[in-house]
C-alpha positions in Angstrom: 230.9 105.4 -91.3 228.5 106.1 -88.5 225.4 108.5 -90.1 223.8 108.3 -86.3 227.8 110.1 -85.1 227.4 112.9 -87.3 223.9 113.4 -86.7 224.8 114.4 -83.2 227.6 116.6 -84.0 225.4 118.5 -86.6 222.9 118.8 -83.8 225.3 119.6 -81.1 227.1 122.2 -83.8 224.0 124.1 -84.4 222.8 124.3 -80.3 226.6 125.7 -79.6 228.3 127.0 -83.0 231.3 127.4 -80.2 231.7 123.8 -80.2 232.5 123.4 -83.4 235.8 126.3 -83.5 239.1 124.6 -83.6 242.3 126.3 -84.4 244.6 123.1 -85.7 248.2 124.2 -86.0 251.1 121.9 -86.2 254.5 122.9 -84.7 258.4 121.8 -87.1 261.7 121.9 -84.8 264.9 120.4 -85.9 265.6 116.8 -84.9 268.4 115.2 -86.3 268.7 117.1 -89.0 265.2 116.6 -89.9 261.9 119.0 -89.4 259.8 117.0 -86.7 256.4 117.9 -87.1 254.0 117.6 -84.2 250.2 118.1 -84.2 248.7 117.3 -80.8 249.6 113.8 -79.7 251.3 112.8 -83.2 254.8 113.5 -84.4 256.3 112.9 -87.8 259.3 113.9 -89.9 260.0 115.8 -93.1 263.3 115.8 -95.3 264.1 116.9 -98.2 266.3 115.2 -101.2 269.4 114.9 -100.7 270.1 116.7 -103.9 268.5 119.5 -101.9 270.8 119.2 -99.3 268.7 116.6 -97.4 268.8 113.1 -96.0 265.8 112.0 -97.9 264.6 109.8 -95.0 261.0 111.1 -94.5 258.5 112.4 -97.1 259.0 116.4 -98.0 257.3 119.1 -97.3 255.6 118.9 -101.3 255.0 115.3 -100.4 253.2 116.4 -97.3 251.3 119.1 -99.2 250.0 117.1 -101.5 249.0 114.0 -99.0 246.8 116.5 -97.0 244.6 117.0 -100.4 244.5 113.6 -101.5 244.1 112.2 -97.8 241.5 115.1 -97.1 239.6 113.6 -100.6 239.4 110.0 -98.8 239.2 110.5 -94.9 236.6 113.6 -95.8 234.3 111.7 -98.4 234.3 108.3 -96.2 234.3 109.4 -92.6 231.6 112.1 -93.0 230.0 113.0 -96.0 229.4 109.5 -97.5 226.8 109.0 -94.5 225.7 112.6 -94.9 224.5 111.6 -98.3 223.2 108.1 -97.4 226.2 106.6 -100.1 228.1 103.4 -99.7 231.6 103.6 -100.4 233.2 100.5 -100.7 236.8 101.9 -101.7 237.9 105.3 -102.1 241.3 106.3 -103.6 243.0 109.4 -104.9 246.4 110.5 -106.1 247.6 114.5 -105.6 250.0 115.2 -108.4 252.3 118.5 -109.1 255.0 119.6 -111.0 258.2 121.5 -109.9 261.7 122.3 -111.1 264.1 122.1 -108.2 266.0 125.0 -110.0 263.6 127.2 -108.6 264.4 125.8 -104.9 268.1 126.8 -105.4 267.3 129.9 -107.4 268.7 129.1 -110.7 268.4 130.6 -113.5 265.3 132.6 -113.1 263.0 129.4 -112.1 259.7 129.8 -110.1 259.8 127.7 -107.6 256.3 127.6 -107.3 254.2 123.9 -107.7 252.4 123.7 -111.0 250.2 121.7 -112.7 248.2 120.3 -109.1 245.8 117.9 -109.8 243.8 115.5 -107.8 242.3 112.4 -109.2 239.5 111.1 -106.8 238.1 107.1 -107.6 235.1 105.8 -105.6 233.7 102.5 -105.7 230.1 102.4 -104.8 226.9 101.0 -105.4 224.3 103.8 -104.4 223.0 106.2 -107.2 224.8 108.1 -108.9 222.8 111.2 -108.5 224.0 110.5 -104.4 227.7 110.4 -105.5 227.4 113.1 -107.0 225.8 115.4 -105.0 228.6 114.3 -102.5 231.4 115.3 -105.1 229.5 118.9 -104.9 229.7 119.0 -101.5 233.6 117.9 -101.1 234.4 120.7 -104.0 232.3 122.7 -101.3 233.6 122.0 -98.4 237.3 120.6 -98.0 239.4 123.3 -96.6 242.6 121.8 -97.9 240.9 121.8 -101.8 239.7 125.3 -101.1 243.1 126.7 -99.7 244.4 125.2 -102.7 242.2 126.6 -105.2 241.7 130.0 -103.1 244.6 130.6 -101.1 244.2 132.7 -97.8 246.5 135.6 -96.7 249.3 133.9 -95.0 250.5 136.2 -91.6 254.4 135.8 -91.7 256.7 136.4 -89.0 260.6 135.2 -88.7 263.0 136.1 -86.2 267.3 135.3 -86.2 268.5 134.8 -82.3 272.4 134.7 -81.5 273.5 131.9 -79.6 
């Protein structure tokens, strides 16, 4: 946590607002029977059960889904808004929970495939006032644009495409 770091990028963010675009996308091809996901210098995997048809040797997609909000509660409240609102945070955990019936997945018997039930449970250990903490809650509910797709998802633009051989 470095207040003096995010200071700067505020400062540089408001003299050129076109510093602060970015336009993340991550890329899936199949390796090894597997979707490799890459993201600018990092590359991981994602399976799926092998009741699904998969080898079950990475994390799935829902796994992955779900890890982006709960990882976007910790990396977002610690690395930059627990030094915007001058609080301490001496441990920070939360768990992303849904609830699905793979039915839906195979299309069985009518079932939505769709994730239910989402939750996120958010613990933070710190000594600084609570009036702090909580005004950095407000700005997380505010601010985290995987929280927000979640709770207000965007229009998604769709295009597939079959090639022969």
């Amino acid at each position: 946590m470095d207040a003096t770091v995010i200071a700067d990028t505020e400062a540089r963010f408001r003299a050129d607002p076109s510093t602060a675009q970015s336009k993340p996308a991550v890329t899936a091809t199949l390796v090894n029977g597997r979707a490799r996901l890459s993201a600018g210098p990092f590359n991981w995997d994602a399976d799926l059960p092998s009741t699904l048809g998969g080898e079950n040797l990475a994390p799935s997609p829902t796994a992955y889904l779900l890890g982006a909000l709960a990882g976007c509660a910790v990396a977002f409240l610690h690395d930059t808004l627990a030094p915007r609102f001058d609080v301490q945070i001496d441990d920070v955990t939360a768990v992303a929970r849904a609830s699905t019936d793979l039915r839906g997945l195979l299309g069985l018997d009518g079932v939505a495939p769709d994730l239910a039930d989402l939750a996120l449970e958010i613990r933070v250990t710190s000594p600084s006032a609570d009036d702090r903490v909580e005004a950095m809650f407000a700005a997380w509910r505010e601010r985290c644009p995987i929280y927000l797709a979640l709770l207000e998802p965007q229009s998604l633009a769709l295009s597939a495409s079959a090639s022969a051989n």
